[in-house]
Each structure stands twice: as structure tokens, then as C-alpha cells.
Backbone of each chain as ProteinMPNN parsed JSONL, in Angstrom:
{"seq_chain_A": "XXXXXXXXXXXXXXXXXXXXXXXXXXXXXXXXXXXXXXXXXXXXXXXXXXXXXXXXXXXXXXXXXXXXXXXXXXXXX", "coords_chain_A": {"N_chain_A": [[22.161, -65.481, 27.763], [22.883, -64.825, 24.412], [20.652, -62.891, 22.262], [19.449, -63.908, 18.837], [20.669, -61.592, 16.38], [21.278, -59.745, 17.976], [23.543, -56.823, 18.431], [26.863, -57.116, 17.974], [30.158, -56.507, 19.821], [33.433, -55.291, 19.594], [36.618, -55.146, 21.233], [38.418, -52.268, 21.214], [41.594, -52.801, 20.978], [41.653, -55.154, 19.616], [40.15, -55.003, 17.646], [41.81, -53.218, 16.02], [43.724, -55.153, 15.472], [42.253, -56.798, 13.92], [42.024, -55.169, 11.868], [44.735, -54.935, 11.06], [45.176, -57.483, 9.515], [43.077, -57.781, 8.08], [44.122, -55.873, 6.269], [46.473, -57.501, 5.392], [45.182, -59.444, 4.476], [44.042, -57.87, 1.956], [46.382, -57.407, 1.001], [47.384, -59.958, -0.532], [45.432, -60.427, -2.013], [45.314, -59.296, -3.677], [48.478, -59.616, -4.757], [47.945, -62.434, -5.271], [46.078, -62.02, -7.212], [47.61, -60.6, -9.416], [49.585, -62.705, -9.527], [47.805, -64.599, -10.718], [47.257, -62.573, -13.148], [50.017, -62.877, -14.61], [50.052, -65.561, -14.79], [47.76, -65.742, -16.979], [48.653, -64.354, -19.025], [51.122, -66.074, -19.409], [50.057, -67.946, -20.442], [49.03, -66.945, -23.031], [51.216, -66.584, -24.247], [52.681, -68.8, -24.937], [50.549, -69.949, -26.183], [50.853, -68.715, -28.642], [53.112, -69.6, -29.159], [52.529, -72.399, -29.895], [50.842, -71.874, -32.505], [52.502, -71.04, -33.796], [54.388, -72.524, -33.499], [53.502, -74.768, -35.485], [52.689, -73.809, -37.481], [55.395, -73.829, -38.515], [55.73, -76.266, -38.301], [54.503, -76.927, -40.24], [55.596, -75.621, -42.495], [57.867, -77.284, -42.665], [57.143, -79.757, -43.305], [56.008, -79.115, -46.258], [58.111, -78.906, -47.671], [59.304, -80.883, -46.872], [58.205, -82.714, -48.658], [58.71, -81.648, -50.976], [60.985, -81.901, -51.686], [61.182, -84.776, -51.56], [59.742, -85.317, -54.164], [61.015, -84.496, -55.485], [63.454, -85.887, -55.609], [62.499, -88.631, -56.342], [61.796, -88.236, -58.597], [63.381, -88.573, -61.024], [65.793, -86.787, -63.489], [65.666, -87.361, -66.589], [67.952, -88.001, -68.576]], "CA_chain_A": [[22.443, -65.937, 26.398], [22.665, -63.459, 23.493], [19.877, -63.026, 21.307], [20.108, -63.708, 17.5], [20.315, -60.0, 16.028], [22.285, -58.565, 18.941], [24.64, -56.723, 18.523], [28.476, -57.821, 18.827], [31.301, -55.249, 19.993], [34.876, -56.016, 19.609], [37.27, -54.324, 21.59], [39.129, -51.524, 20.322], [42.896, -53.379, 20.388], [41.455, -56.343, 19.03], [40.056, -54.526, 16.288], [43.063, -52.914, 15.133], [44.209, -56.513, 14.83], [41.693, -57.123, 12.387], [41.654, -54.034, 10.854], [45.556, -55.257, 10.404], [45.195, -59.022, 9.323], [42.003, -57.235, 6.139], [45.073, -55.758, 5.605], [47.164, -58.181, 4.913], [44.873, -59.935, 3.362], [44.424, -57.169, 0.62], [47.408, -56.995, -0.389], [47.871, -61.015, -0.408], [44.601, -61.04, -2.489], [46.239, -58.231, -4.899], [49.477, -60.3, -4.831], [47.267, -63.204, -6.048], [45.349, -61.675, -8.712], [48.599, -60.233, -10.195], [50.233, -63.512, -10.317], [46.86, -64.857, -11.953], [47.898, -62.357, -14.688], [50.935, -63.02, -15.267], [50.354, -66.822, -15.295], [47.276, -65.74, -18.215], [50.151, -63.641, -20.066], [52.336, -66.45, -20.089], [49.353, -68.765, -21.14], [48.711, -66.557, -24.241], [52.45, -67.336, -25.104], [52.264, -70.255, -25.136], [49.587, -70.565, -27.344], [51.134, -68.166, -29.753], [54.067, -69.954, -29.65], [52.456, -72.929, -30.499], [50.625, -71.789, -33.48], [54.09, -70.447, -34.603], [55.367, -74.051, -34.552], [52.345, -75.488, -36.115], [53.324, -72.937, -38.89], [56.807, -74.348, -38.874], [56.157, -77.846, -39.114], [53.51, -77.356, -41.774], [56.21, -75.239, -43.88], [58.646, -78.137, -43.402], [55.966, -80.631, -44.259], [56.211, -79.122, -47.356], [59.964, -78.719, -48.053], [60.314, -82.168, -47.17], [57.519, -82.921, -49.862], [58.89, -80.842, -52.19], [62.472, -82.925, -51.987], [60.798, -85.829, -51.976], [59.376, -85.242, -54.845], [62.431, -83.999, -56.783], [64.38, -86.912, -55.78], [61.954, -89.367, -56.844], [61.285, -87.951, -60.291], [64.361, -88.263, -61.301], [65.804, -86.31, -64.26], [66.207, -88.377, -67.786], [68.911, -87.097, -69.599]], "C_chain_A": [[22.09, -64.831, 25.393], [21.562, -63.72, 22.722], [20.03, -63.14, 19.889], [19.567, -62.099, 16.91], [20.695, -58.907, 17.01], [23.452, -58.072, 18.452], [25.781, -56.662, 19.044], [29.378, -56.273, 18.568], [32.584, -56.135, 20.153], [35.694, -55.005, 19.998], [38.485, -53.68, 20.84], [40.752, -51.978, 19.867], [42.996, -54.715, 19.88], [40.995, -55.674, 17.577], [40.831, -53.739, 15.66], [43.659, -54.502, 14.759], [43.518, -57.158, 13.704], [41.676, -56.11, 11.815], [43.395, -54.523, 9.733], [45.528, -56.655, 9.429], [44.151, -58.781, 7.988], [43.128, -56.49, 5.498], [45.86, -56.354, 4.604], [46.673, -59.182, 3.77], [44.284, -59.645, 2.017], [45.442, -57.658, 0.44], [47.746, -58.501, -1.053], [47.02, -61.018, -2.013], [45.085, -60.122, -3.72], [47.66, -59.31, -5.365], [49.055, -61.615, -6.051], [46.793, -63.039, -7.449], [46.767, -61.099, -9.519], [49.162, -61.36, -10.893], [49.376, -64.342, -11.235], [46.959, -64.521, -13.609], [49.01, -62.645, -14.947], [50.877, -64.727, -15.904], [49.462, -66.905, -17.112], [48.138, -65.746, -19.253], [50.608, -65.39, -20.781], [51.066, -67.357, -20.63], [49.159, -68.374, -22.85], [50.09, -66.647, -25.167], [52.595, -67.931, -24.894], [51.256, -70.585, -26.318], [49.863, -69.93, -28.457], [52.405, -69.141, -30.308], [53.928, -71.524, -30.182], [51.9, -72.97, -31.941], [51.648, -71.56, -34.613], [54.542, -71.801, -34.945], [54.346, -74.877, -35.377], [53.14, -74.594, -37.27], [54.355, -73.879, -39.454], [56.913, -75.456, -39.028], [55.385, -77.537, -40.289], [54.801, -76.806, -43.327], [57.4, -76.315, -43.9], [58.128, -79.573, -43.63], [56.467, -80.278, -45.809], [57.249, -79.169, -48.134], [60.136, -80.173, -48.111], [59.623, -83.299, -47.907], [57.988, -82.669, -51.021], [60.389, -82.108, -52.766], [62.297, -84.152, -52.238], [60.703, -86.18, -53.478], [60.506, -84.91, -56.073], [63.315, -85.317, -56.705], [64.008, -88.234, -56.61], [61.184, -89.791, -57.937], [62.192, -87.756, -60.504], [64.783, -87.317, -63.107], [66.191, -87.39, -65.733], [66.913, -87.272, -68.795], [68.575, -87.474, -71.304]], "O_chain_A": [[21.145, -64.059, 25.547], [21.429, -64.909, 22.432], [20.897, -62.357, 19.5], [18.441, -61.608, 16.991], [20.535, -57.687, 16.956], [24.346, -58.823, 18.062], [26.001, -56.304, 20.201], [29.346, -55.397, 17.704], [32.73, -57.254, 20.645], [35.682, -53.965, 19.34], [39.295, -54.25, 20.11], [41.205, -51.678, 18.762], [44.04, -55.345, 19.71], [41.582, -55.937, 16.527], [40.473, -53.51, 14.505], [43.986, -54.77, 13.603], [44.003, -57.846, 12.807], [40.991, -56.277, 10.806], [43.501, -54.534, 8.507], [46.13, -56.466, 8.372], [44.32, -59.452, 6.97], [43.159, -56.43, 4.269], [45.999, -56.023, 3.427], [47.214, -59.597, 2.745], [44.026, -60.475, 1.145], [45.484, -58.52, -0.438], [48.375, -58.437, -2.109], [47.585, -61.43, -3.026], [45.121, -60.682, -4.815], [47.636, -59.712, -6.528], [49.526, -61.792, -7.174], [47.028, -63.683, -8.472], [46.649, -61.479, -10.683], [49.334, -61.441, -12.11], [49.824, -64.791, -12.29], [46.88, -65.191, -14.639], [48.997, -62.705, -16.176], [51.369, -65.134, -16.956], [49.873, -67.532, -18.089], [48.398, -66.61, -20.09], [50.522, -65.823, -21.93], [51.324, -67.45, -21.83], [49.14, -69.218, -23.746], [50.127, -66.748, -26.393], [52.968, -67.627, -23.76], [51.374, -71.451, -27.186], [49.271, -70.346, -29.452], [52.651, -69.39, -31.488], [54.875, -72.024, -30.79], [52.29, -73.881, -32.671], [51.634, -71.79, -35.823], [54.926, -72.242, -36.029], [54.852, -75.837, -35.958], [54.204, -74.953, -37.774], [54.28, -74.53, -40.496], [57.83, -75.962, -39.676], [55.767, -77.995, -41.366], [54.913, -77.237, -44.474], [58.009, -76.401, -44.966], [58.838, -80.428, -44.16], [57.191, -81.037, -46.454], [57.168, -79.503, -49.316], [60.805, -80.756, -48.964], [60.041, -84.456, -47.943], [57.751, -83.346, -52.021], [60.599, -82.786, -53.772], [63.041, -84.754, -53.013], [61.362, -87.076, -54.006], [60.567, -85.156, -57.277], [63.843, -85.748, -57.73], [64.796, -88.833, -57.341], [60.468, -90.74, -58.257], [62.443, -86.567, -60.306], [63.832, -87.313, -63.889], [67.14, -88.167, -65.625], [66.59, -86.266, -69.427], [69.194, -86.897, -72.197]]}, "seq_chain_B": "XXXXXXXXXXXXXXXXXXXXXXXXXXXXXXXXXXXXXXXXXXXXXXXXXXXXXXXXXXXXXXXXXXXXXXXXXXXXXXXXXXXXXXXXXXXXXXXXXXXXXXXXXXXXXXXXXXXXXXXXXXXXXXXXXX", "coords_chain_B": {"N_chain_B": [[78.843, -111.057, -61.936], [80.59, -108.095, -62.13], [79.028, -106.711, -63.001], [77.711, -106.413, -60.829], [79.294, -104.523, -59.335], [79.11, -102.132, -60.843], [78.839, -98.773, -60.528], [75.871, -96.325, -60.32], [74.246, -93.637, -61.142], [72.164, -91.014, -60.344], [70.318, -88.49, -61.943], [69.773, -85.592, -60.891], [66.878, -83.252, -60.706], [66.72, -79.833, -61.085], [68.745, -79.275, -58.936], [69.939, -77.283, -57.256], [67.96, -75.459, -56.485], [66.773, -77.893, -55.26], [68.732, -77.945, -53.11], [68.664, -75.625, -51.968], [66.218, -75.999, -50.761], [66.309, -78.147, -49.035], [68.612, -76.609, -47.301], [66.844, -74.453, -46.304], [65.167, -76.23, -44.993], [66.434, -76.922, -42.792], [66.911, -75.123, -41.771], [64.437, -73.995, -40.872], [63.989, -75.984, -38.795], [66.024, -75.979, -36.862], [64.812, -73.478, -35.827], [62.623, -74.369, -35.148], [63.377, -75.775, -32.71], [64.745, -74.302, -31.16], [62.41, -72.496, -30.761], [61.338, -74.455, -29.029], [63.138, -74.599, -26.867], [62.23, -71.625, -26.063], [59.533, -72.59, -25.617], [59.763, -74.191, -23.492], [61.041, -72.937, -21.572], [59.126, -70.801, -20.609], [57.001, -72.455, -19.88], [58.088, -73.262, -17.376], [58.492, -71.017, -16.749], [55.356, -70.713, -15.906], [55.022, -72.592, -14.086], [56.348, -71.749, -11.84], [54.864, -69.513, -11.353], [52.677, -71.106, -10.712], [53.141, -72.268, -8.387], [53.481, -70.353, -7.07], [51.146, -68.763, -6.686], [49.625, -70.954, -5.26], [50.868, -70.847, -3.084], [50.155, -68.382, -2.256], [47.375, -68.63, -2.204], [46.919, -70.049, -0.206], [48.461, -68.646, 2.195], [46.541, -66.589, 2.271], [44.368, -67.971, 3.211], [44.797, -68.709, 5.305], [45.609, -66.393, 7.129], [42.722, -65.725, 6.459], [41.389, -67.297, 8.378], [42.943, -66.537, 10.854], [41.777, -64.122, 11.396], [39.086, -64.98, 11.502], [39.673, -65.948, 14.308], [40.628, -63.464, 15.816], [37.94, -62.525, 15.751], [35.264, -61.4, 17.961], [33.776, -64.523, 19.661], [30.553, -65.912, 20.032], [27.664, -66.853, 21.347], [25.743, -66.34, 19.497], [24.44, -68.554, 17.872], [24.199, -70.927, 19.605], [21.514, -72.318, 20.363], [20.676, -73.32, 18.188], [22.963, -74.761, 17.408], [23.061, -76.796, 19.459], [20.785, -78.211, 19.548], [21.498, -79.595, 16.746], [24.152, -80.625, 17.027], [23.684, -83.034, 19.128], [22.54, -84.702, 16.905], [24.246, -85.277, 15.247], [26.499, -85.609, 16.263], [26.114, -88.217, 17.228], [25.148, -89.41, 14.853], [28.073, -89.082, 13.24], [29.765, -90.713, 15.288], [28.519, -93.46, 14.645], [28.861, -93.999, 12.408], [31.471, -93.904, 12.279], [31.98, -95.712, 13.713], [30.823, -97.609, 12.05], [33.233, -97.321, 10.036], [35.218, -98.321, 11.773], [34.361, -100.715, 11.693], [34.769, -101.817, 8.969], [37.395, -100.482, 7.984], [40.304, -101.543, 9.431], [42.613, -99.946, 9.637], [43.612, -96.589, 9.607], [42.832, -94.603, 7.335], [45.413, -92.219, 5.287], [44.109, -88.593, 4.904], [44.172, -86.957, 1.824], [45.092, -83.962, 0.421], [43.341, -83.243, -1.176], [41.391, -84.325, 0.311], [40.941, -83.281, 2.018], [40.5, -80.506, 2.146], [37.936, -80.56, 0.866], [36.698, -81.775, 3.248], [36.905, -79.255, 4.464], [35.584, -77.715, 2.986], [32.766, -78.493, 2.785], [32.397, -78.06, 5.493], [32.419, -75.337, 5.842], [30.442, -75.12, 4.3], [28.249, -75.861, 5.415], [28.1, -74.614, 7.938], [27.033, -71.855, 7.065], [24.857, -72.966, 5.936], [23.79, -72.671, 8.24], [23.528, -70.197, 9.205], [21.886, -68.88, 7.35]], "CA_chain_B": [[79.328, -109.984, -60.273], [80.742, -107.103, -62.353], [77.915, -105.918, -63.041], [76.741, -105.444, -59.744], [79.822, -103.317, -59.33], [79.001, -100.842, -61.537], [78.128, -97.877, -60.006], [74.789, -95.789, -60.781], [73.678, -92.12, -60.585], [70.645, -90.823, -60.843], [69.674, -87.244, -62.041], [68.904, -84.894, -59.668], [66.67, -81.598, -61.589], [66.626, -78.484, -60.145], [69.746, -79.313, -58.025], [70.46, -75.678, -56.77], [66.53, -75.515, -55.667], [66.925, -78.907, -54.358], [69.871, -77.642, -51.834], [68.181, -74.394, -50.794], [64.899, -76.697, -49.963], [67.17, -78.554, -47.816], [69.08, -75.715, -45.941], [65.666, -73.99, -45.813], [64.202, -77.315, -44.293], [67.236, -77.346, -41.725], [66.668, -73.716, -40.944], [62.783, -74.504, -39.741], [64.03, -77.444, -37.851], [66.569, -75.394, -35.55], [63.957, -72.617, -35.299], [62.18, -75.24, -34.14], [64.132, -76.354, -31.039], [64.898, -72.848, -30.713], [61.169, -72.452, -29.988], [61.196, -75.847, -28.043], [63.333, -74.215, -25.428], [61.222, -70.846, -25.46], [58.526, -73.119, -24.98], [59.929, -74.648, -22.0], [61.162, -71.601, -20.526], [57.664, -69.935, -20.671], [56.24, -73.304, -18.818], [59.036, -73.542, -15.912], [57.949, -69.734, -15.276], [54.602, -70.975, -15.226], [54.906, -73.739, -13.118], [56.732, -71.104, -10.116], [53.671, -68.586, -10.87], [51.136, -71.819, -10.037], [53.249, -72.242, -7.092], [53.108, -68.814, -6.515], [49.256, -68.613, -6.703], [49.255, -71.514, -4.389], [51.335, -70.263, -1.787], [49.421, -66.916, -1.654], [46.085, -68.572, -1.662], [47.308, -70.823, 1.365], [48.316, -67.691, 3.233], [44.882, -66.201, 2.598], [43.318, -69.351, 3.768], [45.349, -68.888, 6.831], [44.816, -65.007, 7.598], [41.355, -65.783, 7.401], [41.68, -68.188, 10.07], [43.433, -65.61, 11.97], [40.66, -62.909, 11.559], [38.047, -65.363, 12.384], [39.884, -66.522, 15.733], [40.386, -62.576, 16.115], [36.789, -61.947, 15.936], [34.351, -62.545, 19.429], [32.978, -65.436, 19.568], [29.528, -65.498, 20.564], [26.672, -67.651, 21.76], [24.186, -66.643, 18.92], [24.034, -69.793, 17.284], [24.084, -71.975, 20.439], [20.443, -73.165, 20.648], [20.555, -74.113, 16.597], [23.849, -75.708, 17.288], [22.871, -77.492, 20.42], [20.035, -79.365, 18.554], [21.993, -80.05, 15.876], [25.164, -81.381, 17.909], [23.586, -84.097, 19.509], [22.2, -85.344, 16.127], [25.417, -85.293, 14.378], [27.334, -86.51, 17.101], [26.074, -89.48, 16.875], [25.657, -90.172, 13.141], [29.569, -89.161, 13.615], [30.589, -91.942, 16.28], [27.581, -94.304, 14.069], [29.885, -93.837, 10.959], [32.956, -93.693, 12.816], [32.051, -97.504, 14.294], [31.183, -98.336, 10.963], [34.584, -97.384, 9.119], [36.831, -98.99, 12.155], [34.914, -102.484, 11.322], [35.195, -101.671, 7.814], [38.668, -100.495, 7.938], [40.969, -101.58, 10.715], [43.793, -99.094, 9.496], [42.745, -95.708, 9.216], [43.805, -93.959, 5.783], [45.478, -90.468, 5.187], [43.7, -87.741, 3.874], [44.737, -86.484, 0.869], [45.193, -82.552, 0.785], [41.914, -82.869, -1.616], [40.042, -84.729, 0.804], [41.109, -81.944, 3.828], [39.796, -79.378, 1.428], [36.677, -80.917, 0.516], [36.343, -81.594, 4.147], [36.913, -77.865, 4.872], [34.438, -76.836, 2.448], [31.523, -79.055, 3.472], [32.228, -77.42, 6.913], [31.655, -73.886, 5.921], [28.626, -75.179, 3.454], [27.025, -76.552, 6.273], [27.753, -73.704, 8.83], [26.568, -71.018, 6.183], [23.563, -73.432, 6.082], [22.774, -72.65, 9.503], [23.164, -68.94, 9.419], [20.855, -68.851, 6.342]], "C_chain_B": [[80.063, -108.539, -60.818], [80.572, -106.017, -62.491], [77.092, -105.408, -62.229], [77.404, -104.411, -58.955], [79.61, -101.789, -59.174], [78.765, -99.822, -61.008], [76.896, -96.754, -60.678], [74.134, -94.516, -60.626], [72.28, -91.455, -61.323], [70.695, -88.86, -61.435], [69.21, -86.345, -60.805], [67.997, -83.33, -60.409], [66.577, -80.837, -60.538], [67.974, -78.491, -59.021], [70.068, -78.102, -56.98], [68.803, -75.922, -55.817], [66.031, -76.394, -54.724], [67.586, -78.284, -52.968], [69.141, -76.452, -51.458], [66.701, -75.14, -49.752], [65.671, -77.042, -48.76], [67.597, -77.624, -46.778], [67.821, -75.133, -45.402], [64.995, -74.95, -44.641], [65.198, -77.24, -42.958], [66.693, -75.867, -40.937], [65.339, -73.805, -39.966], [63.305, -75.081, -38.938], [64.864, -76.743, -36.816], [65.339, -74.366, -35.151], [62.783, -73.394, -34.35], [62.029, -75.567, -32.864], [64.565, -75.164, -30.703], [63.682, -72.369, -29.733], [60.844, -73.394, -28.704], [61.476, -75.143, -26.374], [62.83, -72.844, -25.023], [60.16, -71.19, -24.6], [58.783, -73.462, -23.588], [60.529, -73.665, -20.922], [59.904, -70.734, -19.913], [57.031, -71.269, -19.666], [56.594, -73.659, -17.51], [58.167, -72.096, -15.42], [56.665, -69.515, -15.047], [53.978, -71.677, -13.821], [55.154, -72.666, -11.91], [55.718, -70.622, -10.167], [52.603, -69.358, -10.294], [51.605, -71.706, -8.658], [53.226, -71.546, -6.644], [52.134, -68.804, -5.626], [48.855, -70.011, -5.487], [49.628, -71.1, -3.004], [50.296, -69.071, -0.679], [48.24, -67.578, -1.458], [46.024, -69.321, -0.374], [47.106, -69.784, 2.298], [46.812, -66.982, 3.059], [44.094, -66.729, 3.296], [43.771, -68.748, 5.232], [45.373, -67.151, 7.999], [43.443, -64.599, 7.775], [41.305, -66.741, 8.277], [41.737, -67.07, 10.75], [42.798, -64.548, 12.224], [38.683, -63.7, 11.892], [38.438, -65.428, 13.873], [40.331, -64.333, 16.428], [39.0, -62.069, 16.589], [35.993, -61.887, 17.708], [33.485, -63.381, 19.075], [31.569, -65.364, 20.502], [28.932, -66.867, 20.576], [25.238, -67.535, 20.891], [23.671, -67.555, 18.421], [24.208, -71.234, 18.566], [23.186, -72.874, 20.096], [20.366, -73.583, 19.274], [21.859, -75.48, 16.556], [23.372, -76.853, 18.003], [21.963, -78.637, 19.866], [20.615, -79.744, 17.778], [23.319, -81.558, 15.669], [24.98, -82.386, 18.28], [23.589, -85.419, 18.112], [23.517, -86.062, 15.126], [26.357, -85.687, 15.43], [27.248, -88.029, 17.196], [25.729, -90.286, 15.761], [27.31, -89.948, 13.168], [29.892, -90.355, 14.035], [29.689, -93.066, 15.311], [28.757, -94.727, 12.714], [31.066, -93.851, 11.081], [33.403, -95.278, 13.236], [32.064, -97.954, 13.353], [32.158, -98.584, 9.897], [35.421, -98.317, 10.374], [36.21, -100.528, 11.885], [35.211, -102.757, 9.897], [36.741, -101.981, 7.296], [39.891, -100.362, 9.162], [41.966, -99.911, 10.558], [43.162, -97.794, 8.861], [43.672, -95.105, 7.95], [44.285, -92.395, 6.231], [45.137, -89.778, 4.565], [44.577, -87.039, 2.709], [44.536, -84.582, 0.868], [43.746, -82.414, -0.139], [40.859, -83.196, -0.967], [39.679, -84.089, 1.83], [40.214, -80.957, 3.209], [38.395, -79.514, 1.215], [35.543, -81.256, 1.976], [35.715, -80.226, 4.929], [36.114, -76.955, 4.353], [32.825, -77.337, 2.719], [31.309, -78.473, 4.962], [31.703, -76.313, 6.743], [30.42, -73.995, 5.419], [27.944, -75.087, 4.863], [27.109, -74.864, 7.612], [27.337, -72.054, 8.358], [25.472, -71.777, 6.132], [22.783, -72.682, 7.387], [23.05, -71.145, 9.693], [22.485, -68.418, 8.547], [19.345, -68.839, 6.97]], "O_chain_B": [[80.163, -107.712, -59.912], [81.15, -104.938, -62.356], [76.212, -104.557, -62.354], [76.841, -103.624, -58.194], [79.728, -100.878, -58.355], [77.57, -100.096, -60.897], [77.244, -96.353, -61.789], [73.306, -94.509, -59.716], [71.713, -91.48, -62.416], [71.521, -88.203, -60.802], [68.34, -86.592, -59.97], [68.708, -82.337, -60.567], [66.396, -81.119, -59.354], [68.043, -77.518, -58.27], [70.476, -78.359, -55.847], [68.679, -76.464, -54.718], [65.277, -76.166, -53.779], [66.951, -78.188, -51.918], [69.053, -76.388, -50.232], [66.332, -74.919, -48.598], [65.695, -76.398, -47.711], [67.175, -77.671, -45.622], [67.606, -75.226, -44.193], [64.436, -74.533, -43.627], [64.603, -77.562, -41.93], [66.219, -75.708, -39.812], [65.256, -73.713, -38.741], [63.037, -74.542, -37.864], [64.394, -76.895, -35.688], [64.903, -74.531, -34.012], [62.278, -73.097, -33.267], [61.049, -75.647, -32.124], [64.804, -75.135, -29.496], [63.731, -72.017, -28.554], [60.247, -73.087, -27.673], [60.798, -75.076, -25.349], [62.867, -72.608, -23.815], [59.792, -70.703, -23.531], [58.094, -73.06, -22.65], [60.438, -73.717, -19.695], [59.902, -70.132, -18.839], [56.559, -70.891, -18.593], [55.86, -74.174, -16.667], [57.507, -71.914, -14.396], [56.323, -68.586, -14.316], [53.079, -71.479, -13.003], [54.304, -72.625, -11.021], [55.043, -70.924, -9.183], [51.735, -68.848, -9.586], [50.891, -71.225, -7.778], [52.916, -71.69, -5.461], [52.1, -68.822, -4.395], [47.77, -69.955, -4.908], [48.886, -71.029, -2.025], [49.944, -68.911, 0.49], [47.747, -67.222, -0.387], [45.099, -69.168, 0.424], [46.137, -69.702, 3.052], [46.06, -66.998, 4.034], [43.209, -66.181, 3.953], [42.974, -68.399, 6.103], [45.195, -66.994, 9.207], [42.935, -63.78, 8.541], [40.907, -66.196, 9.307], [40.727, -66.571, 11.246], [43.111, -63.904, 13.225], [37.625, -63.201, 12.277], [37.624, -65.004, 14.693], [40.211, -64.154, 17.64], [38.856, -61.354, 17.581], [36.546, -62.587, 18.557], [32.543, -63.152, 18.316], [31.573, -64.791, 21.591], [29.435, -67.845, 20.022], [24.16, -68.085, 21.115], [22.441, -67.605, 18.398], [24.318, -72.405, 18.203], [23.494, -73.976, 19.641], [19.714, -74.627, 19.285], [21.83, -76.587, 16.019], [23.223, -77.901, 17.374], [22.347, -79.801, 19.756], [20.347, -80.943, 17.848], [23.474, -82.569, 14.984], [25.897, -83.165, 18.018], [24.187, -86.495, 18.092], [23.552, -87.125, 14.505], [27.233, -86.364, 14.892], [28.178, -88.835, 17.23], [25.913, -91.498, 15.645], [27.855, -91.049, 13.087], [30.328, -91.153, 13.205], [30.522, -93.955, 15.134], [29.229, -95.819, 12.396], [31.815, -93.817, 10.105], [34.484, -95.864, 13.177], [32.972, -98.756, 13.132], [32.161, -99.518, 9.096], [36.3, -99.061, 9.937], [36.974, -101.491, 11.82], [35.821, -103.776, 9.572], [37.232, -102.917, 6.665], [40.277, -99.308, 9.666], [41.884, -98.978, 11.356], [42.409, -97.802, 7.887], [44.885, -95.185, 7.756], [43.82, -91.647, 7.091], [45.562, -89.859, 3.413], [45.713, -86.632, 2.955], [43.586, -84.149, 1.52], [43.013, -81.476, 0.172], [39.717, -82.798, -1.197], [38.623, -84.127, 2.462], [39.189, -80.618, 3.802], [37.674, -78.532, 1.396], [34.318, -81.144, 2.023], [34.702, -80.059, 5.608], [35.847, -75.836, 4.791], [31.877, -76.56, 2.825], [30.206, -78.44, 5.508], [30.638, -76.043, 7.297], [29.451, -73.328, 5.779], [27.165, -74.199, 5.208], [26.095, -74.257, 7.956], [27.332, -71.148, 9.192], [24.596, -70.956, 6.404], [21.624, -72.277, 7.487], [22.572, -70.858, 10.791], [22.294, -67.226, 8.787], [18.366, -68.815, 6.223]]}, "name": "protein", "num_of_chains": 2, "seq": "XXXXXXXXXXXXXXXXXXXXXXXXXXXXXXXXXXXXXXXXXXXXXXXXXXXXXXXXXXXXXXXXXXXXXXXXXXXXXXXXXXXXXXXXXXXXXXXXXXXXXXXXXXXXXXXXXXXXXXXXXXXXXXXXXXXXXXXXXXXXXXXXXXXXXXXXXXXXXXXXXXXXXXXXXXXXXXXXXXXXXXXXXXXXXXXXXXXXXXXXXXXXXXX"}
């Protein structure tokens, strides 16, 4: 029975198989983190593009205050 | 009844300023739905990047699999397991008797409850190489 603190050997065409498979799972883990950014990216538009419509209702908030307001003060000739 | 005929017009001031408010107000309102479908374009090509990000972290999951079952397996943790095994073997089958009188019909895990399964496994076998 092995002792704990022995050391383990892994044969040499087995360990090209893991040397391939830390491979793969670089690049997977690169793959990952990329699409992480891109999903941030698109998060930050998104949030621009809602402040943009926040903008845009607030300026037709006011437009459709403003008309209100003209229609319902009418003019006395 | 003639009188309710009549027809009645009101004043409008500023008329000209009136009508640009208006087109102005229409103009926001397409820019609007203009944005609407930016918006929803920007969240469809989120949605593929989650599925993306899920896909890839699946295959990760599953290449480490394949670089553990690469590794050699060894016998250093036998005698920790071996004690351990018995104990948990039978709180297992103990808990196992007590869900089938519980629940005749066994349920299906949910992919959160596999996961949560799968992580209590490594806790615990990172416990015992601690």
C-alpha cells in the first residue's frame, strides 16, 4: 500500500495526454473569459442605452407637457 | 337643438410652436422604438454569449473529468477512505430507506440539484485531503 507523501509517476504516453487535455483546457478557459467580455461589453450597452431612453422619455414627458399645456390655456381673442 | 349644432373652436397660441412640439414629440417616440430594437438586438447577442459561456464551461467541466480519469489512481487515501466508507454507507442506505417510505416515486434531479450534488462531492473529498 502506498504511503501518503509518496511519490506518483505517470507514464510518459499518458502524460502527453494530459499535457494535451491542460491544453485544451487553456484555450477553452481563454475562450471563456473572452466571451465573459464580450457579454460585460454588451452589458455596458445596455445600460447606456438605457439611460439614453430614460433621456428620451423624460424629453417627451416634457413636450407632451408643454402641449398640454398650450391646448388647455386656450387663447382669448 | 340648434344650438347644439353650432360648431365651436377654440384658440390655439403659439400654433407653429405647438406643431414643432408635436413633430419633435413624434421624433423621440420613433427614436424610441428605434432604440427598442437596438435594445433587443444587444440582448439576443447576449443571450447566445450566456449560452456560449455555458457551453464552454460544460466542456471544461468535462476535460477535467478527462484529466482526472487520465491521471493514476492511487491507494493514498485508502485507509481514510476505508473508515469513512463504511460510515457513510450506511447513513446512505439509512436515508435511502427513509426517502423510499417517504417517497414511493423517486424524483428527477434538477441540473441544480446534480451540481450541488457535484460540489458537495469535491467539498467533502478536498475535506479529506486537507
Amino acid at each position: 500500500m502506498a504511503e501518503p507523501g509518496a511519490p506518483v509517476f505517470v507514464r510518459i504516453d499518458e502524460y502527453k495526454d494530459v499535457l494535451d487535455v491542460m491544453g485544451l483546457i487553456k484555450d477553452k478557459l481563454n475562450e471563456a473569459r473572452e466571451t465573459l467580455g464580450r457579454i460585460n461589453e454588451l452589458k455596458n450597452e445596455e445600460d447606456s442605452e438605457l439611460e439614453l431612453w430614460d433621456t428620451t422619455l423624460e424629453e417627451i414627458e416634457k413636450k407632451v407637457e408643454a402641449i398640454d399645456k398650450n391646448l388647455f390655456e386656450p387663447q382669448i381673442p | 337643438m340648434a344650438k347644439e349644432e353650432e360648431l365651436l373652436f377654440v384658440g390655439v397660441k403659439e400654433p407653429l410652436e405647438l406643431r414643432r412640439t408635436i413633430l419633435e414629440s413624434s421624433k423621440d417616440v420613433i427614436e424610441s422604438l428605434q432604440r427598442y430594437e437596438k435594445f433587443r438586438a444587444i440582448r439576443e447577442e447576449t443571450t447566445k454569449n450566456i449560452e456560449k459561456l455555458k457551453v464552454d464551461v460544460k466542456e471544461i467541466s468535462k476535460l477535467i473529468s478527462k484529466l482526472k480519469s487520465e491521471l493514476p489512481t492511487t491507494s493514498l487515501r485508502a485507509e481514510e477512505m476505508k473508515e469513512e466508507i463504511p460510515e457513510r454507507g450506511k447513513a446512505v442506505k439509512a436515508k435511502k430507506a427513509k426517502k423510499k417510505e417517504e417517497k414511493p416515486q423517486q424524483r428527477v434531479l434538477t441540473e441544480l440539484e446534480k451540481l450541488e450534488a457535484e460540489l458537495s462531492d469535491i467539498e467533502s473529498k478536498l475535506g479529506r485531503i486537507k
